[in-house]
N, C-alpha and C positions, 0 to 999 in steps of 0.2 A: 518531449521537446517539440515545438514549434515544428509544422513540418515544411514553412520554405527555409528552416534554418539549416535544418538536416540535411535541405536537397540541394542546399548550395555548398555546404558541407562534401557531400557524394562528388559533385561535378566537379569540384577547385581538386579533388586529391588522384593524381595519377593511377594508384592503384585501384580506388573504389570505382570512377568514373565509367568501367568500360561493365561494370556489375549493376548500373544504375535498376536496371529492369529488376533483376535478382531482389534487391535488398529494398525494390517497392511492392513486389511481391510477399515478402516477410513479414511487412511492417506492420505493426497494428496500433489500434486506437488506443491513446493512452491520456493521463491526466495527473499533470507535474503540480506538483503541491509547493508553495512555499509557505513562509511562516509572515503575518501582517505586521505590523509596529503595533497597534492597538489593543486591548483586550479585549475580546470577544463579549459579545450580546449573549445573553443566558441560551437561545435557540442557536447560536451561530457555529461553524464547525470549529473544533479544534481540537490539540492534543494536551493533556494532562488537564488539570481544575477536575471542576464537577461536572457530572454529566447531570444529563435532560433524561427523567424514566417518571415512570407511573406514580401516581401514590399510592403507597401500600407494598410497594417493590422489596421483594427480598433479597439483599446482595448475596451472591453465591459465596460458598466455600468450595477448596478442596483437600483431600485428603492432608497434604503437608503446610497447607496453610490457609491463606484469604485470594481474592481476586484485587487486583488495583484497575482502576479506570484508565486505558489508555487513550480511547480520544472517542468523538463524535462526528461524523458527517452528515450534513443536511445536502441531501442529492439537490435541491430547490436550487443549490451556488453554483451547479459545476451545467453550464451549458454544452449535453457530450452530443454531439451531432452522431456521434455512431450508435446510441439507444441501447447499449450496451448496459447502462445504469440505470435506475429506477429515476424518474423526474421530479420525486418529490419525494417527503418523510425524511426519517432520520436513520442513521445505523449507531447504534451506540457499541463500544468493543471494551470488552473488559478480559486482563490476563490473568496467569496465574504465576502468581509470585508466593517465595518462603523465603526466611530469613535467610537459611544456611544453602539455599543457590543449586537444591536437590531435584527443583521439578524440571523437569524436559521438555524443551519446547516443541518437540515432533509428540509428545503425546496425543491422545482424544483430549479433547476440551481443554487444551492450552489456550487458547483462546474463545473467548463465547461471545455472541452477537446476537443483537437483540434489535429488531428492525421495526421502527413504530412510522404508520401510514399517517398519522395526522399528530403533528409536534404541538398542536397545543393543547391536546392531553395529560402532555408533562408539566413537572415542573423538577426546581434541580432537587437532587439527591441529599440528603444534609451530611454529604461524608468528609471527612479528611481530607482536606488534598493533600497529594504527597510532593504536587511539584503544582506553580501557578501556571496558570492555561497561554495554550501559546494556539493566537488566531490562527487558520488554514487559510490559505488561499488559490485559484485553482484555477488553471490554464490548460486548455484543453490540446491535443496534438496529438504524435506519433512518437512507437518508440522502435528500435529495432535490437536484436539481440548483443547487449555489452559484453558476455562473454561467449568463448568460442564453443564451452562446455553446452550449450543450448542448439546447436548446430551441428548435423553428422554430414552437411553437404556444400561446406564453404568453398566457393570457387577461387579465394586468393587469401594470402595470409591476416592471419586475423590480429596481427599487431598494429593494420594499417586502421582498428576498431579505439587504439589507444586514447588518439588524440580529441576524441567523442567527451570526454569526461570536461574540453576543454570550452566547448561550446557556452554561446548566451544560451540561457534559460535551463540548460543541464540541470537537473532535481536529483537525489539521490534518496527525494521520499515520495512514491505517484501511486494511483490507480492504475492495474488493466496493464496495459503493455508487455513485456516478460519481467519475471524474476530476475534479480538481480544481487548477486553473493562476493565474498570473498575466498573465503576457505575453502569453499565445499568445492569438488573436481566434478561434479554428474548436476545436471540437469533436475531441481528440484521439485517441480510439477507433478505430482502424485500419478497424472497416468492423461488420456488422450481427451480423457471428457473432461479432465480440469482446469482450467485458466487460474491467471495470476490477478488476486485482485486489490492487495495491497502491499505496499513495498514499504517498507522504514528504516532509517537507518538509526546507528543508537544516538543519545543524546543526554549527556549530563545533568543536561541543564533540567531534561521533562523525569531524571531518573528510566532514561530506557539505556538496557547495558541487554544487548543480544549477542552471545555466542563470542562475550569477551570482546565488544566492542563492534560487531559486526552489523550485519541487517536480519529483521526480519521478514520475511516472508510469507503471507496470509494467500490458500486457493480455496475456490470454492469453483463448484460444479456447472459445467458451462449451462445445463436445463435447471438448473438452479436457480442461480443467476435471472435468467431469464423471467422467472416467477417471483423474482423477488422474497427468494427463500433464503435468508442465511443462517438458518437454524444448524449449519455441520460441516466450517471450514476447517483445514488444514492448516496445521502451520511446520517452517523450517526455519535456522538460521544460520546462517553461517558468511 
């Protein structure tokens, strides 16, 4: 979210205000995605349609079924002042989906990523779509942690975190920032070197149903990251 939105947010709420230092301390760089009116340019980001890959590219299988294309980023859109993201190329993300609803989304290679340095290498993929593309759009800011489960040292009650969801520019689909769940009661981040680097929520409309309508959750390895390695994320949902 925007961060004078946040910070005006913090200073107007009785309980948050006297914690201002704390939860800017927290905060981290993040990047709220929303959806364009338009349809996307073949290089442009988005979620569902066809993706941008090589030619010659072999789409993966797994064991209980096919992989579907969940979306595209072109780091070239997202202006992130924290350098946390690579400043150009693409990431393309593909899941692993089976008819009868058996694959697990905390397995290895529930999701796989394929990260290309120069996009006009590609061209699209001649696959099925399963849902028509829906443009990304991308606003860069700050996020701080939505739920209390992410936190072992909250200095005041964390219901006064509610009214957060009620904010301009609040996304409920971003880059970076922390994970963000419903079900789950523990802290999804695989361990201390991991960051959060994509959040989704589900969507009908692109055919994403996570954990029974929930989000998912995509980490990757903070020296990872850094090299522009996403040869070996994680995923959770709930």
């Amino acid at each position: 979210m925007k961060a004078e939105v946040l910070k005006h947010f913090i200073e107007h709420d009785a309980e948050l205000a006297p914690h201002a230092d704390y939860l800017t301390a927290i905060s981290k760089p993040s990047v709220d995605i929303t959806y364009a009116t338009e349809a996307p340019e073949a290089h442009e980001s988005r979620f569902g349609g066809q993706p941008l890959l090589p030619k010659g590219f072999v789409w993966p299988t797994h064991e209980l079924g096919e992989y579907r294309f969940l979306g595209q980023i072109n780091f070239a859109e997202i202006n992130d002042s924290s350098c946390l993201l690579p400043k150009s190329g693409l990431l393309v993300l593909l899941y692993a989906y089976d008819d009868d609803g058996e694959i697990f989304w905390g397995d290895d290679g529930y999701v796989l990523a394929y990260y290309y340095p120069n996009i006009n290498e590609l061209t699209l993929y001649p696959q099925a779509e399963v849902s028509a593309a829906k443009k990304l759009q991308f606003s860069c800011g700050i996020e701080i942690p939505r739920r209390k489960d992410l936190r072992q040292d909250w200095p005041f009650d964390t219901d006064a975190l509610y009214d957060l969801a009620e904010l301009d520019g609040y996304s409920e689909n971003y880059l970076l920032g922390y994970p963000f769940f419903y079900s789950l009661a523990y802290d999804p981040t695989p361990s201390d070197e991991w960051m959060s680097l994509l959040t989704i929520t589900s969507d009908e409309a692109l055919d994403f149903l996570w954990h029974d309508g929930d989000m998912l959750m995509l980490f990757i390895e903070k020296a990872k990251l850094a090299n522009a390695d996403f040869s070996d994320l994680k995923a959770d949902a709930g």
